[in-house]
C-alpha positions in Angstrom: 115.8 128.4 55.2 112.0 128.4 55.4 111.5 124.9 55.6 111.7 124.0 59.7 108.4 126.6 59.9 106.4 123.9 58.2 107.4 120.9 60.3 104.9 119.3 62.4 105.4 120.7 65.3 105.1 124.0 63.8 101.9 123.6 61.7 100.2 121.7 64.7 100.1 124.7 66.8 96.4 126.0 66.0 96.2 128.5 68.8 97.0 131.8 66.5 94.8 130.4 63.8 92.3 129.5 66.1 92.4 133.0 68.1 92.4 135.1 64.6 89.4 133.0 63.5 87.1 133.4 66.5 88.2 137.5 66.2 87.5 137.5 62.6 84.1 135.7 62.9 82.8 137.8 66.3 83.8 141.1 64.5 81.7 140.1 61.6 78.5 139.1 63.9 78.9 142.2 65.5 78.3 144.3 62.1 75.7 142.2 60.9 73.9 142.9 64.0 74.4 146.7 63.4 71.9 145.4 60.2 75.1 146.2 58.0 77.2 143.7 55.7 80.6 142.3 56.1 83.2 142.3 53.3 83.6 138.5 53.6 86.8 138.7 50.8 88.5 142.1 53.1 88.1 139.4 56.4 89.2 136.5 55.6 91.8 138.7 53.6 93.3 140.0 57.0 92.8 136.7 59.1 95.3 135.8 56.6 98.0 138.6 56.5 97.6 138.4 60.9 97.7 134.9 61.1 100.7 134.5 58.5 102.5 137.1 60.1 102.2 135.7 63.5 103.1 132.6 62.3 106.5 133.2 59.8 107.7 135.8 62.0 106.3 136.0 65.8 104.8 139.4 65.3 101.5 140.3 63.4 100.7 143.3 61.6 97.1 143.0 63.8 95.0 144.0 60.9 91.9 142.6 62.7 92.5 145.3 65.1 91.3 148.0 62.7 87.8 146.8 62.6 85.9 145.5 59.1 85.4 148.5 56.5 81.7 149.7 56.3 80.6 150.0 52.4 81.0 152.5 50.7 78.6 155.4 51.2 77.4 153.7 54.2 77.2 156.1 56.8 79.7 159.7 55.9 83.0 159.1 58.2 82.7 155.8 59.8 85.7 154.7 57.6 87.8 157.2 58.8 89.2 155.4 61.8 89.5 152.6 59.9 91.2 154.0 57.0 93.8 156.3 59.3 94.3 152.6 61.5 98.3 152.4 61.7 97.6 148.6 61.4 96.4 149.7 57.6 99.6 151.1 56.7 101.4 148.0 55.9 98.0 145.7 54.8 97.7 148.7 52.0 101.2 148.9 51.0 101.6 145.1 50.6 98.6 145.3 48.3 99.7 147.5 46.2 103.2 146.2 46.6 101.8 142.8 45.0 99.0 144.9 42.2 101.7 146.7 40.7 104.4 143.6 40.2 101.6 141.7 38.6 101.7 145.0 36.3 105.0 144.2 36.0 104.9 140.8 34.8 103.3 142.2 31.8 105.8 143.1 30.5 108.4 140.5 31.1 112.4 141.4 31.7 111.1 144.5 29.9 108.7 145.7 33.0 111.8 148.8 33.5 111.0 150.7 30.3 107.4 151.0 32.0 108.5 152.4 34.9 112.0 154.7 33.5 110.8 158.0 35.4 110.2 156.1 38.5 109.5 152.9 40.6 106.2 151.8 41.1 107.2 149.7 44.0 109.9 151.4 45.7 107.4 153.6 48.2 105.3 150.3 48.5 108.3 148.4 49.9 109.7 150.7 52.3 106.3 150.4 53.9 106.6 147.0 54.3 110.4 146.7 55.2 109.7 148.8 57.7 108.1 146.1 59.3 110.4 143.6 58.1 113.6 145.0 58.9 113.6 144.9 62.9 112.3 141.1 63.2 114.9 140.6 60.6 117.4 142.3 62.7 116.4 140.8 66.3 116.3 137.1 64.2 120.2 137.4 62.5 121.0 138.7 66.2 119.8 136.0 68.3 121.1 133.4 65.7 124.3 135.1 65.8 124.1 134.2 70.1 122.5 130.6 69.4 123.3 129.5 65.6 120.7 127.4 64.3 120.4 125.7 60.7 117.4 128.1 60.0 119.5 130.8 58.5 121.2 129.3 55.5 121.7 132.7 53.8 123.9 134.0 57.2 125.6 137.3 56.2 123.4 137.9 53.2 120.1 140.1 54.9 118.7 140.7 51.4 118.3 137.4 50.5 116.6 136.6 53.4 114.9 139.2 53.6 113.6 138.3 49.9 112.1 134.7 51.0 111.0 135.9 54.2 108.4 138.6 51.5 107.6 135.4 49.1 106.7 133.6 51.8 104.4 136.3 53.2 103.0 136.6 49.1 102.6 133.1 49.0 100.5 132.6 52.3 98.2 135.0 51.0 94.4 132.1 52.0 83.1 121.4 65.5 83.8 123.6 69.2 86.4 121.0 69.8 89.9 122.5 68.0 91.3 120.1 65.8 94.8 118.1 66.0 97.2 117.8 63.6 96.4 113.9 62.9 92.4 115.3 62.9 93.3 117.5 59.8 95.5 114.6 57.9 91.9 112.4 58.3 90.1 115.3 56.5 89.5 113.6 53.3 86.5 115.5 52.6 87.8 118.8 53.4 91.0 118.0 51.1 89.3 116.7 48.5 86.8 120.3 48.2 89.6 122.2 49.0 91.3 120.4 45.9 88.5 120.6 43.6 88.4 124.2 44.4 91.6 125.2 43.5 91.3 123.2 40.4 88.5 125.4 39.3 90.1 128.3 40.7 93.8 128.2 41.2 96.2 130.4 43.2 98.1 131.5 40.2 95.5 131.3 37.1 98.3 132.6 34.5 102.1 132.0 34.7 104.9 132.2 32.5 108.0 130.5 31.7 111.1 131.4 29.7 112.7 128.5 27.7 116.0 127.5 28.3 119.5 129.2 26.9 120.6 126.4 25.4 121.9 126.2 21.8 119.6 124.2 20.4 115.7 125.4 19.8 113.3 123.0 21.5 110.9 122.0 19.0 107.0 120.6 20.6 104.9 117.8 19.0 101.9 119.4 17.3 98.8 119.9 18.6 95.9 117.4 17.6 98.3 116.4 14.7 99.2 119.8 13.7 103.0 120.8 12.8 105.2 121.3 15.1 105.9 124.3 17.5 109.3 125.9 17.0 110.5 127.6 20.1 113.6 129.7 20.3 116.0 129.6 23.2 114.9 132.2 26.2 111.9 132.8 24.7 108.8 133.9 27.2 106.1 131.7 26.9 102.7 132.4 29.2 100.3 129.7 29.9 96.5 129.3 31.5 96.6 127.3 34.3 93.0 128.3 34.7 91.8 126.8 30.8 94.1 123.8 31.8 92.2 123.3 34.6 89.0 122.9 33.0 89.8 121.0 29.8 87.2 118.6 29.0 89.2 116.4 27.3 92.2 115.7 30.9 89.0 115.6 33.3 85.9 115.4 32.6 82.7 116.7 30.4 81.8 118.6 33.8 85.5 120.1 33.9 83.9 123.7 34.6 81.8 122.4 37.1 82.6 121.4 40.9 82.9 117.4 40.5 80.0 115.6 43.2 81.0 114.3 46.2 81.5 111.1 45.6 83.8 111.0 42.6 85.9 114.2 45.2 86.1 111.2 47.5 87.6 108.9 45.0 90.5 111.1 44.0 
């Protein structure tokens, strides 16, 4: 369903990115002239959610427009108006909304005994379907007046309604503006952004359930050990963050960004 919004026609169109960006960066100018600092992590935070929203579903939640947050304790009741912003409602429950199924993953398919007097999402998600719901509506409605192949999931809302919020989950990071072809030649810009998320990947712990066969999958040892038994549907977690920076698959400088030149080479 989600795959036309990433053609190249779709991800050549910088304007939204480009607009966002030039907000983001003035509004943080404009408080470091006040002789106050910028929450550089909240910013580029809610150029994301804007420009993601803006771009997946035409209509962005305009974070920006609530202003950057002063610190904490910096002067009594300047966070008010930010705090009360309507355009907070939804960047606060999405948050959460994503804090509290990370709790959940804890616990594996066992995360509902946690949570047997009450869901910790529920209230989170209303906030954000709220939003949801009526570009959800006005998109089935115009495909049901022009069918197009975007909506493979036609009479099914919720499902749709799920990738539309995994998408949104997922998406959450010179004067003259660049083109498409401009950002394919960025080899240096690929290759940091690369070695970044080596060091420091979007998803630094996952896990993985084994499949329900009836056989037990058995593993070779590790470093000539004996072999790892694992029963069928069994959870297993993994680092991708410690993979990332094993010595012995990249380098003796694994926890280290690699130099320039050897980024170049990959």
């Amino acid at each position: 369903m989600t795959r036309p919004f990433f053609s190249k026609d779709r991800i050549s169109h910088f304007d939204i990115f480009e607009n966002l960006a030039e907000n983001a960066l003035n509004q943080a100018k404009a408080r470091l002239q006040e002789g106050c600092p910028a929450d550089f992590q909240d910013t580029v935070g809610r150029f994301t959610l804007d420009s993601v929203t803006e771009f997946l579903f035409g209509k962005s939640v305009r974070s920006l427009s609530a202003g950057l947050v002063y610190p904490k304790n910096w002067v009594p009741g300047r966070n008010e108006e930010y705090t009360n912003h309507p355009s907070n409602v939804f960047a606060y429950a999405f948050l959460e909304a994503q804090s509290q199924a990370a709790f959940r993953g804890r616990f594996g398919s066992f995360w509902h005994l946690a949570e047997f007097c009450r869901d910790r999402i529920r209230k989170e998600m209303e906030v954000c379907h709220r939003f949801i719901d009526p570009i959800l509506r006005d998109a089935l409605e115009m495909n049901d007046k022009k069918p197009t192949t975007r909506c493979t999931q036609e009479g099914n809302p919720a499902a749709i309604k799920d990738e539309i919020v995994n998408i949104l989950i997922a998406a959450r990071e010179s004067s003259r503006r660049p083109t498409y072809d401009d950002v394919q030649g960025m080899k240096y810009m690929r290759a940091v952004i690369n070695e970044t998320l080596r060091l420091y990947p979007a998803v630094p712990f996952n896990p993985k359930t084994s499949a329900e066969s009836a056989e037990a999958a058995v593993w070779s040892g590790v470093d000539g050990g004996p072999p790892i038994y694992i029963p069928p549907k069994t959870r297993i977690p993994y680092s991708v963050f410690l993979m990332h920076r094993r010595k012995d698959l990249w380098s003796p400088d694994a926890d280290i960004l690699i130099r320039t030149a050897s980024l170049m080479q990959g």
